[in-house]
GUDO-395164 format. One line per 4 residues: number of its first residue (from 1); their letters; for each residue y, x, z of C-alpha. Coordinates in pm, whole numbers. Example, Ala and Ser with C-alpha at 12.3 -4.5 7.8 and 13.67 -1.06 7.14 Angstrom:
residues 2
1> as> -450,1230,780; -106,1367,714
END
This chain:
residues 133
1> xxxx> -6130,2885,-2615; -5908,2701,-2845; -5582,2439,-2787; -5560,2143,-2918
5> xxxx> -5231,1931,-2968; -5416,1611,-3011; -5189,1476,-3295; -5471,1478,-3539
9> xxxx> -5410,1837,-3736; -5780,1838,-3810; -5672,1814,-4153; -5469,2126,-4195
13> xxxx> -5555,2480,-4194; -5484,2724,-3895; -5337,3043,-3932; -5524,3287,-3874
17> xxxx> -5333,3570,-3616; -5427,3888,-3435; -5418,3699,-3114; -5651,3502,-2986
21> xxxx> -5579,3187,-2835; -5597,3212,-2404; -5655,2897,-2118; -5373,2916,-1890
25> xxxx> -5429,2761,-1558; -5107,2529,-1450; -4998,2809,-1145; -4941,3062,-1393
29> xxxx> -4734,2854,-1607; -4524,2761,-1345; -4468,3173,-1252; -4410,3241,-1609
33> xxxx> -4115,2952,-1646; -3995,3063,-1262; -3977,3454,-1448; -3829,3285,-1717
37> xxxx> -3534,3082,-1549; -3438,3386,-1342; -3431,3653,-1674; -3206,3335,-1836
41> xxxx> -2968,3355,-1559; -2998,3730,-1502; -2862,3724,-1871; -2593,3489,-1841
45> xxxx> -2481,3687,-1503; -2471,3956,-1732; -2251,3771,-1995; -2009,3661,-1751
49> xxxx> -1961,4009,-1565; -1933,4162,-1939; -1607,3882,-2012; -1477,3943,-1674
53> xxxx> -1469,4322,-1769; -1351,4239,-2094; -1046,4029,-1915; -964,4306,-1680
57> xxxx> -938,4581,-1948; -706,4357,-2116; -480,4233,-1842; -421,4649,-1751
61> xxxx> -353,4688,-2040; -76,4416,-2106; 25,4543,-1724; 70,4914,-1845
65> xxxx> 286,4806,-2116; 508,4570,-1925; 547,4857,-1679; 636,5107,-1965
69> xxxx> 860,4853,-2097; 1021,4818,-1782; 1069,5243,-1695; 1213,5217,-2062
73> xxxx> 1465,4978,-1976; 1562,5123,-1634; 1619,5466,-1796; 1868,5307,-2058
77> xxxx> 2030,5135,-1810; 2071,5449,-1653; 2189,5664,-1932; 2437,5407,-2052
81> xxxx> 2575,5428,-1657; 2546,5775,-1577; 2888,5857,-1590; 2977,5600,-1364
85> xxxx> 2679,5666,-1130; 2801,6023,-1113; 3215,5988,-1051; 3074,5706,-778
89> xxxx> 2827,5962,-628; 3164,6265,-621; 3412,6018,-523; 3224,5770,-232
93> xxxx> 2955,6004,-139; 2929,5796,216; 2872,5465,67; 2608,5612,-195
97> xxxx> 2409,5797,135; 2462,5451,343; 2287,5256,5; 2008,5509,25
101> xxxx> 1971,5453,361; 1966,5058,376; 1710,5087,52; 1490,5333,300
105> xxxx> 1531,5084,539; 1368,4798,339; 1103,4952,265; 1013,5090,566
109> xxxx> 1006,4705,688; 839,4598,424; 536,4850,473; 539,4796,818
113> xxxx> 530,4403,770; 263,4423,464; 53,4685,763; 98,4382,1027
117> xxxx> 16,4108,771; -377,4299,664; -416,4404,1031; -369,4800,938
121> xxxx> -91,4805,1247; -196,5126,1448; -284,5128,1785; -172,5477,1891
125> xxxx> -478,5587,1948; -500,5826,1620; -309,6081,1445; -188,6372,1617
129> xxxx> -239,6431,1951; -382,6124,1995; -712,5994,2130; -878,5918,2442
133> x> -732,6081,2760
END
């Protein structure tokens, strides 16, 4: 069986190929361009999940070095104030424990309000000791 374009290209010569040419009934063309559509987008899924990874990798990494940057800067601060630190810690030993304590404090709220926000607040039916009676 053999295709014909109908524009006339009686003229010219055909090349001649190790394939032959094949009929292809209209219900198999449409399954080959539905295979086709979904390998196209299976492809660009592909390409976008390959930039997003590409993104990530670079945002930790700009997130690492902002972090580093930061410890950096806290432990100059501290060196260039750890004389001071120290004679404060010897000489108001109350007020440094009552800092600590309010800084504890915080965070403990915080936690507990970040738990409550998610919906991680416990019941009290775990841990310990806990359960069904």
């Amino acid at each position: 069986a053999t295709a014909t374009s109908g524009f006339g290209n009686s003229g010219q010569k055909r090349l001649k190929t190790k394939f032959q040419d094949v009929d292809v009934g209209i219900e198999e063309r449409r399954v080959l361009v539905h295979w086709v559509r979904m390998s196209r987008k299976r492809v660009q899924a592909k390409l976008a999940a390959s930039a997003a990874e590409k993104d990530a990798r670079r945002t930790e990494v700009s997130q690492k070095r902002r972090k580093r940057a930061r410890t950096e800067r806290v432990i100059a601060l501290y060196l260039q104030n750890q004389e001071e630190v120290e004679r404060l810690c010897y000489e108001e030993p109350e007020n440094m424990i009552l800092t600590q304590i309010e800084l504890l404090t915080r965070r403990i709220d915080d936690i507990a309000a970040s738990g409550a926000a998610t919906g991680g607040a416990r019941d009290g039916s775990g841990g310990i000791g806990g359960g069904a009676d």
